[in-house]
Every structure is written in structure tokens, then in C-alpha cells.
C-alpha positions in Angstrom: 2.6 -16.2 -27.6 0.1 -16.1 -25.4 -2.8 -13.4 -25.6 -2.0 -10.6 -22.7 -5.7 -9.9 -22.2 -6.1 -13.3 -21.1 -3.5 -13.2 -18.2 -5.3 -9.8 -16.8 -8.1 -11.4 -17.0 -7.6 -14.3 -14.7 -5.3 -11.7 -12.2 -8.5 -9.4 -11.9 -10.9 -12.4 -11.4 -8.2 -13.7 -8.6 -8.9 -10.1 -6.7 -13.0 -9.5 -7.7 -14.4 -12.1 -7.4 -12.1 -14.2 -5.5 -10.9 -11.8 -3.3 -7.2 -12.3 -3.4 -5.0 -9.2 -3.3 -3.5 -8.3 -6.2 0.1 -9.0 -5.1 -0.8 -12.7 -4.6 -2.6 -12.4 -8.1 0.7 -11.6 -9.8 2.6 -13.9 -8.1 -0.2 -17.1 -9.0 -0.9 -15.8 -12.7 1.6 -13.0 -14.1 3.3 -14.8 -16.8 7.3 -14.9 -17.2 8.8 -11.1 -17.7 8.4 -10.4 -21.6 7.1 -7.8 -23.3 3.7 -7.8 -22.1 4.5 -7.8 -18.8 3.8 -4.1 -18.6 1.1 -4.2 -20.3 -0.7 -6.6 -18.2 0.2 -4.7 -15.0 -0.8 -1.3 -16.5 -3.7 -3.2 -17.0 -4.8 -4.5 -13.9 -3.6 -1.2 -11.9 -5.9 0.8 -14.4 -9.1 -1.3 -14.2 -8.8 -1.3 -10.3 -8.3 1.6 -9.8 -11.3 2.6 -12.9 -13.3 -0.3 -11.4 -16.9 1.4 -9.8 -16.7 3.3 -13.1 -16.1 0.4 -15.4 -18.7 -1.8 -13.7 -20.7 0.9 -14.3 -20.3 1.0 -18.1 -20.9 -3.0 -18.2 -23.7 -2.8 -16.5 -25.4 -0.3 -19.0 -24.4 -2.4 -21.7 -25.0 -6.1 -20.9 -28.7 -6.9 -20.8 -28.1 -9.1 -18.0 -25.6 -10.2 -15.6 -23.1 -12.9 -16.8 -23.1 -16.3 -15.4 -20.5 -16.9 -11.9 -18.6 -19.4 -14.1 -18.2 -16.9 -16.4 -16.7 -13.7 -14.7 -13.1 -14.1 -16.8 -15.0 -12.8 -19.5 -16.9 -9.7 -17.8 -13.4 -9.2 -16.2 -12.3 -9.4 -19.6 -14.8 -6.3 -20.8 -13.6 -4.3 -17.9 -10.3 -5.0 -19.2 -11.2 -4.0 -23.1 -13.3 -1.0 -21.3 -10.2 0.5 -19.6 -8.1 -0.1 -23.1 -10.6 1.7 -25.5 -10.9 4.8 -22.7 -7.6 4.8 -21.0 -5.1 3.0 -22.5 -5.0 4.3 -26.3 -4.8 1.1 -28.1 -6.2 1.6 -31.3 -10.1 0.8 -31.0 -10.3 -1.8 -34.0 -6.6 -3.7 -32.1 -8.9 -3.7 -28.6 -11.9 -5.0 -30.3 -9.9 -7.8 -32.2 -7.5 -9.0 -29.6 -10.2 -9.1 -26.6 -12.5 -11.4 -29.4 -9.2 -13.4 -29.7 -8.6 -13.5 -26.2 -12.2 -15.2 -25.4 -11.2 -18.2 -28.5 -7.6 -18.7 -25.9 -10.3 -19.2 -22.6 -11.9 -21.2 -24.3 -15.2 -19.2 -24.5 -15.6 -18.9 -28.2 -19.6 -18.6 -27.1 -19.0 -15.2 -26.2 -17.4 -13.8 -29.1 -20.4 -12.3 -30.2 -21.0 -10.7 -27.1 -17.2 -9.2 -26.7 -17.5 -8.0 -30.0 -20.7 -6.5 -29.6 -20.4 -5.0 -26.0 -17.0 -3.2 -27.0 -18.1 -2.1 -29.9 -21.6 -0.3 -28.8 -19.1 1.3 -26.3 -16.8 3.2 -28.9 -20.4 4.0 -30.1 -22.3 5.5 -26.7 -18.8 6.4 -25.0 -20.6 10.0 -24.3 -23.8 8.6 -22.7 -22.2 6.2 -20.5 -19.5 8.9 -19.4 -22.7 10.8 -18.4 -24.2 7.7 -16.7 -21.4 7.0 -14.8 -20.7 10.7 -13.7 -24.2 10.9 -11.9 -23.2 7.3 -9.6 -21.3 8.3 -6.5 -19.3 5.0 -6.4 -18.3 5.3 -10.3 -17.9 9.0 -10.3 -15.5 9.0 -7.1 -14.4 5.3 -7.9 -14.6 4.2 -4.1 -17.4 1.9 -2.6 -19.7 4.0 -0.4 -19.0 2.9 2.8 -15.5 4.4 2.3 -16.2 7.5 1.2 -19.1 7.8 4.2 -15.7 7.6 6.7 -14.0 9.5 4.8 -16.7 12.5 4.7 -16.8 11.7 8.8 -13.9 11.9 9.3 -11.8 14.9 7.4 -15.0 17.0 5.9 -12.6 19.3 4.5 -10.0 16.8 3.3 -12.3 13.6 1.8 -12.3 15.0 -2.0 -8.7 15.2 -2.2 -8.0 12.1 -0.2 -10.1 10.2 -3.0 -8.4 12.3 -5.8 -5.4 10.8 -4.6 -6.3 7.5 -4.2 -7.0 7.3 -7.7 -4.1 8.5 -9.2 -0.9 6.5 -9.8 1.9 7.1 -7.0 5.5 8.3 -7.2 8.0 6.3 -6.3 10.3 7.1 -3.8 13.8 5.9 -2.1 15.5 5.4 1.0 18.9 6.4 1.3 21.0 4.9 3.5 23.0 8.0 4.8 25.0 6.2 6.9 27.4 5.7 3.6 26.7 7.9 1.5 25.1 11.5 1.4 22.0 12.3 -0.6 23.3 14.6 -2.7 26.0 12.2 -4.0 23.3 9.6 -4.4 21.2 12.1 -6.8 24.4 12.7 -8.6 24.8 8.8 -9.0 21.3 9.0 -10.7 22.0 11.4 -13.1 24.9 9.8 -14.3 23.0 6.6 -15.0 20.6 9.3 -16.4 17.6 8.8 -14.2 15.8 11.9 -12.9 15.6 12.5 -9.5 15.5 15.1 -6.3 15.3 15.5 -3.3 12.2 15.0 -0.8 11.7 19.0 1.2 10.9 17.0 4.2 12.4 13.9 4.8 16.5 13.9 4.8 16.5 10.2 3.6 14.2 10.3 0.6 14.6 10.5 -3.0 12.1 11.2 -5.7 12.3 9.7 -8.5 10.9 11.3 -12.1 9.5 7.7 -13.6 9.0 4.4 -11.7 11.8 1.9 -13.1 13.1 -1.6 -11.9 14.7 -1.6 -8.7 17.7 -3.3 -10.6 18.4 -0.1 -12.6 19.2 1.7 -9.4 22.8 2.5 -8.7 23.7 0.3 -5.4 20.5 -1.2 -5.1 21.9 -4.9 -4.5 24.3 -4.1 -2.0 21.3 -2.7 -0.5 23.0 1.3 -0.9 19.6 2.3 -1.4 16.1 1.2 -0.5 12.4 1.6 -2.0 10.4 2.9 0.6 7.6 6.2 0.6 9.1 8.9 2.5 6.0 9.0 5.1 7.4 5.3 6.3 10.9 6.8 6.5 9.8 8.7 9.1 8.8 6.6 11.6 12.5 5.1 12.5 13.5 9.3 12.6 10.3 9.3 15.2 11.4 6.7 17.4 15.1 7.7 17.3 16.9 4.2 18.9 20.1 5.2 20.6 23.4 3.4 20.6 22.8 0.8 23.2 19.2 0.2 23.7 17.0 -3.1 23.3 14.4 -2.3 20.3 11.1 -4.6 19.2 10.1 -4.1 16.0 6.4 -5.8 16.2 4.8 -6.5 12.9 7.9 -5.9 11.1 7.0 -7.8 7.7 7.8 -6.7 5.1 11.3 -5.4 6.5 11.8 -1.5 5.5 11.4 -0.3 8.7 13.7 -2.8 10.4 16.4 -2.0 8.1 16.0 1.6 8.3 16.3 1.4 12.4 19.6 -0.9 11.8 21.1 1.6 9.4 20.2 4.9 11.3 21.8 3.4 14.3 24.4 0.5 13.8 25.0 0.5 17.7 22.0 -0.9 18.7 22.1 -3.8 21.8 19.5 -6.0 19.9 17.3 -5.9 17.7 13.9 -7.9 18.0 11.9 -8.0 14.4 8.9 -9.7 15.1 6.0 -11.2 12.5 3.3 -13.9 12.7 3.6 -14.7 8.8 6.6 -16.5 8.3 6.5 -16.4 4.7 6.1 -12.2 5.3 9.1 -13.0 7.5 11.4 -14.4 5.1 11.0 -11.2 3.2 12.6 -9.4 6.6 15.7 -11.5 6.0 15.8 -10.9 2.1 16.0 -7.2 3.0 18.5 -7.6 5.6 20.6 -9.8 3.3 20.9 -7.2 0.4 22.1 -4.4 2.6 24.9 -6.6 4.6 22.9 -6.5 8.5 20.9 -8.7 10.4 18.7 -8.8 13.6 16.9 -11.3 15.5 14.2 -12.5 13.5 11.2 -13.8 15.6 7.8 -15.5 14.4 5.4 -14.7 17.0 1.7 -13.1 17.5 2.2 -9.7 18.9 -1.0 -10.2 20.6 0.6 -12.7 23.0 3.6 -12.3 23.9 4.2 -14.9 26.5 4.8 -17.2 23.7 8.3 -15.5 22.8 9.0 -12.8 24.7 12.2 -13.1 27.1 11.2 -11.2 30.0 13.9 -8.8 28.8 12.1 -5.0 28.4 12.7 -2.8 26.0 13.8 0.4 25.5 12.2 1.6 21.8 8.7 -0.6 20.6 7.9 0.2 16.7 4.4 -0.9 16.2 3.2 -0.5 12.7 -0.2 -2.0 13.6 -2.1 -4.0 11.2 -4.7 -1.7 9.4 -7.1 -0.6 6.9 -4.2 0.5 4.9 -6.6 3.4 3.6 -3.4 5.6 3.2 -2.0 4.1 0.3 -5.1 3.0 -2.0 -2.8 4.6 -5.0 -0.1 2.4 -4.3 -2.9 -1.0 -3.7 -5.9 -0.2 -5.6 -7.1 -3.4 -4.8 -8.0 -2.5 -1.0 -10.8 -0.9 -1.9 -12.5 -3.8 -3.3 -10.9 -6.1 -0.7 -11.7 -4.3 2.5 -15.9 -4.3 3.8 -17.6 -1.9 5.7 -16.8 -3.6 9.0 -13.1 -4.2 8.3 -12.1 -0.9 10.4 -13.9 -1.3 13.9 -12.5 -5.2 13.7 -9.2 -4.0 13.0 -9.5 -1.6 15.9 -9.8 -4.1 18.1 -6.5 -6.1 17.2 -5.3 -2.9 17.6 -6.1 -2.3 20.9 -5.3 -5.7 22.0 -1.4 -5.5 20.3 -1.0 -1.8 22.2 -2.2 -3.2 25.3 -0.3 -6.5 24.9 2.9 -5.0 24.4 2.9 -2.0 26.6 4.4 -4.3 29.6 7.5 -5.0 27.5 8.6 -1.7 27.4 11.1 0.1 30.1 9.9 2.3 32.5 11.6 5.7 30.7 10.9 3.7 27.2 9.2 5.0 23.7 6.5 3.5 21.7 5.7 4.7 18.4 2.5 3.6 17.3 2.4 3.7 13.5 -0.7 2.9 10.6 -1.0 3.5 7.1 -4.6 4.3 7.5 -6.6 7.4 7.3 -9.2 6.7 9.4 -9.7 7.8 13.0 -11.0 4.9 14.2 -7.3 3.8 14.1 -5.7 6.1 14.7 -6.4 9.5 16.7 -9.5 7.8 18.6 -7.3 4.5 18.9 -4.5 6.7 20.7 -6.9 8.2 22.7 -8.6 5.0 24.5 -5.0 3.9 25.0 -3.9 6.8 27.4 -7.2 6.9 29.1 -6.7 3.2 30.1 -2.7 3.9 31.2 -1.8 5.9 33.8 1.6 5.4 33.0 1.4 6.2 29.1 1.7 10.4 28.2 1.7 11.6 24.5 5.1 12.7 23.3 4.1 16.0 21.3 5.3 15.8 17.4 5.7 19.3 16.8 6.7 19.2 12.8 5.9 20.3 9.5 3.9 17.5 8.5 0.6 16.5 8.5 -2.0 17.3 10.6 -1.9 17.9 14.0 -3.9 15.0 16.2 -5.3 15.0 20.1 -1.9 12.7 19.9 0.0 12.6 16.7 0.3 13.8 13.5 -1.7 12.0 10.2 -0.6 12.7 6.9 -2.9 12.4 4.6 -2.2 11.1 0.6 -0.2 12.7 -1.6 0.5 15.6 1.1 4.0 16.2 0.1 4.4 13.5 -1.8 4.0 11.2 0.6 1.3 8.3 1.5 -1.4 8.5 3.7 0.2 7.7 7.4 -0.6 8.4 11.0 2.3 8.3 14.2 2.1 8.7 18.0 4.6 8.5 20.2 4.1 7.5 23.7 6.6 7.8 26.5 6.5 5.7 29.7 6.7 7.1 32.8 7.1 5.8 36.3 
């Protein structure tokens, strides 16, 4: 069998050094599900989200960088790093399987050095603690530029945003009420003996006690019950779709939303789910599929919609714009190595081109929820902002609720308020 350490090694050199997310890293290098498989996730989760601290640690205790060719093996020590520290595996197994893991890469050159740089780290585990503690990056374990918008942007909030971020999230459902109450799905739960209950805010939402595989959910294939965070269930509560109207879901990949507006309101005259990724797209349909509905499923940029809109407006527009997705690090802990400095004002700008591209397509009278899973202003409560100075015929729709945090225009939750990921809504009404 092969060595574990050896598959998370390659799936965290696919997102360090070659910049792939770590979705897309599972789905090139995760082996077939065995009994490693959780191992190997646990893994590559941990030394993400650990990763400014274990960098930290190699660097103390390599004399000099490794070579480019060779970054499976440092990824490898971050890997043994995290075990020894985090995981509990027995020192002498993590030291003997990570040696054993360099002979399957066929690196037996750096046997020595595995066995050596793991082993002076059971030895100066205190010092390098105490290294690491006094390094802002390692001791908050987010890159600077980050936590410099995040200390902008919510002084009061930016330590327990990044306290957040670093911890593993809950996982949460989405029940579709429309057959069956809450409360009878919680007591479907418990007789499978999974712990649950309800979420105080969100009517929909179920909180569950342990993470487990969606196929161990009562009426998950016949698509009874949904994963999805309760902040994203709010958003088709927000735009509230009546019996009858035209609705565009733009950027709809990968789906949760456009079921959710389908289920809440089976009545519906059409529904438009939009995407550019077709691939992203056919994850739409697969969600549609399980729970028995369907919609009109479109590939298309929303930034130009000439090239499939029908000249038919609107009545409800969900945009869940593109973003830094800052708001649920602890679900991705791989954003914060993926995402640069600059990634926010550019997003901003495809922001502002999808809001001003789509406003047209909406009904005089119509709603437009503007939607990111982002905490940072530039996308959100400043984005909102340039928007209605630049349409005379766009006016905030006041959210007055008991979420979040009350914006110029909107509310932003931010993580782990509640339970819930980091997200920010406005809803803007189109007058005459």
C-alpha cells in the first residue's frame, strides 16, 4: 500500500508551489477512498491552515533552502511538522514513515535530512514555538497583506475573524421545508444516531455535531436535504421570488442557491441559472438532478450579456459575485495562500462591471440581491456604495435583522458569528 505521506505531499505541492486550489488537488492526486483517505485530508487541511507557522519551523531548521525540483520533500516536512505537533502520531511512527515516504519519491538522498530535520524538532519543539510566536504571519497564520485589510477594515473585529479562519468549520444543512419540517428532519437524525439541532437563526438550517459523508444523511440522494452554511441559506430568504416571476440566478455554480430558490418557491415562471465554467455548470445540473427539479441552465459571461440574454427582464437577479472568498478561509484554507495582495481591488472591478452589466435586465419594480462571501469592504459595503451613486434608479432595501452587522447598505456577517461563514448581502430595489 502506498505510503499516505507521499500523496499529501504531492496535494500540497499542487496548491504551494503550483498554485492550484486544493479542491483541484484532490481531485488530480487523492488516491481511491481507503483507509488513509482521512488521513491524508486531515493532513493537508492541518498544514494549510498551520502553514506561515510551519514554514516558520523549516525555516529555522534547514540550513538552506531546498532546491525548486525538490519542494515534495520540504512539503513533506511540513507534513511530518504538522503530525509530530498536531496530529498525535507517535513521534518514532512520524519519523519512520516520513524517511519511508522520501525512498517511495524516489528521493532516498534526503533521508538523512528527513530524519534529521524531524528529529531536532521533537528536540527544540519549545524554541521554535517561541520563534514562531514572535512572526506576525506564523503567529496569526495569515500572509500580511491580509491581516493589513483586515486591521482596516473591522479594527475591532480582525483578531476574531483570523481566530476563525483558522479553526475547522461546522458543517451545516439545508432542509428542504417544502417536504418536510425541521423538527422531523432532526428526529430522522437521531434515529440514524447522528447529533444534530437546530440553527437560532436560519429556519432551514441544521447543525450537525461531527462532519460525516453526505451519504450517511437520511434523504440526502433524493436530494431531502442539502449541505449548505446557513449564511448562504439566507440569501434565497433575502430575495424572496414569488409565484410567477422571471428569476436570474448569475454565477450560479456550484448550484445551492439555485436549488434553494426552486424549492422555496416551486411556482416560479423561469428560472435562469447562469455560469461561464461549464464544467462548474454541470455541477448545477447534478444538484438539480438529486433533488427531482430543473431550471434553464445557461453558459454565459455575466459581464456581457448580449451574448445570451433574451431581452426578457426580470423580476428577482441573485448575484453571488465572484470574490475574495475571505469569509470562509476555515472552510478553504488554501485561499490564503492562493489569493495576492492585489486580488481584491481586481475583483472589484469584475464586480462592478457584472452589477452594472446586469442592472438593465431587471424590471422596473424588480430586486437584486447582491451577495459575496468576502469580508472585505472593498467588495462589499464600498462596492454597494459606488453602485447607487452611479444609478439614479437603484435605492437600498434596508435589512433590518438579527444578523451581522449593519452596513451603509447591507448587512456582513462576519465568521463563525452564529455559526455561520463570513458573508455580506444588499438588496437593491428598482424604481421608476
Amino acid at each position: 500500500m502506498s505510503n499516505p505521506r507521499v500523496s499529501a505531499a504531492r496535494i500540497l505541492q499542487a496548491v504551494i508551489v503550483e498554485q492550484h486550489s486544493l479542491d483541484t488537488a484532490f481531485a488530480q492526486y487523492l488516491p481511491p477512498p481507503s483507509e488513509s483517505t482521512s488521513f491524508i485530508k486531515a493532513a493537508c487541511y492541518g498544514v494549510l491552515r498551520q502553514y506561515w507557522r510551519l514554514e516558520n519551523y523549516v525555516q529555522q531548521l534547514l540550513s538552506k533552502p531546498l532546491k525548486k525540483k525538490d519542494q515534495d520533500v520540504h512539503c513533506l516536512l511540513l507534513c511530518g511538522l504538522y503530525e509530530l505537533f498536531d496530529m498525535h502520531t507517535p513521534d518514532h511512527a512520524v519519523v519512520s514513515e516520513s524517511v519511508n515516504a522520501v525512498n517511495e519519491m524516489n528521493k532516498t538522498w534526503a533521508k538523512g535530512l528527513v530524519n534529521a530535520v524531524l528529529r531536532n524538532a521533537q528536540r527544540r519543539q519549545t524554541p521554535l514555538q517561541q520563534h514562531a510566536q514572535e512572526d506576525l504571519q506564523a503567529h496569526t497564520l495569515h500572509p500580511r497583506w491580509l491581516l493589513k485589510l483586515l486591521q482596516r477594515d473591522w479594527p475591532a473585529d480582525w483578531e476574531s475573524i483570523v481566530a476563525q479562519n483558522n479553526l475547522p468549520p461546522p458543517m451545516l444543512l439545508r432542509v428542504d421545508t417544502t417536504r418536510i419540517e425541521r423538527d422531523q428532519y432532526l428526529a430522522q437524525l437521531a434515529q440514524a444516531g447522528i447529533v444534530a439541532s437546530a440553527h437560532p437563526l436560519v429556519d432551514s438550517a441544521v447543525m450537525l455535531d461531527k462532519p460525516l459523508d453526505v451519504q450517511d444523511l437520511p434523504g440526502f440522494a433524493q436530494g431531502l436535504v442539502s449541505v449548505q452554511d446557513a449564511a448562504a441559506q439566507l440569501a434565497a430568504q433575502l430575495l424572496d421570488p414569488q409565484a410567477g416571476d422571471r428569476v436570474l440566478d448569475a454565477c450560479a455554480a456550484p448550484g445551492g442557491k439555485t436549488l434553494h430558490l426552486l424549492q422555496r418557491q416551486p411556482a416560479l415562471a423561469s428560472l435562469l441559472a447562469l455560469d461561464s465554467d461549464a464544467q462548474r455548470l454541470s455541477r448545477v445540473t447534478q444538484n438539480l438532478e438529486r433533488a427531482g427539479v430543473s431550471a434553464q441552465l445557461q453558459q454565459g459571461d455575466a459581464q456581457t450579456p448580449a451574448s445570451w440574454w433574451d431581452g426578457q427582464p426580470f423580476d428577482r437577479i441573485l448575484l453571488d459575485a465572484p470574490c475574495s472568498a475571505t469569509g470562509v478561509i476555515r472552510r478553504h484554507p488554501d485561499i490564503k495562500l492562493l489569493r495576492r495582495a492585489d486580488d481584491p481591488a481586481q475583483l472589484a472591478r469584475t464586480q462592478a462591471q457584472i452589477l452594472d452589466a446586469l442592472w438593465p435586465l431587471l424590471k422596473t419594480g424588480g430586486m437584486l440581491l447582491y451577495a459575496t462571501c468576502s469580508v472585505l469592504k472593498i467588495e462589499n459595503d464600498q462596492q454597494i456604495q459606488r453602485f447607487l451613486q452611479q444609478h439614479a434608479d437603484a435605492r437600498c432595501q434596508p435589512l433590518e435583522l438579527d444578523w451581522g452587522h449593519a452596513q451603509a447598505c447591507g448587512r456582513q456577517i462576519l465568521p463563525g458569528e452564529q455559526a455561520m461563514d463570513g458573508f455580506f448581502y444588499a438588496l437593491i430595489y428598482k424604481q421608476a
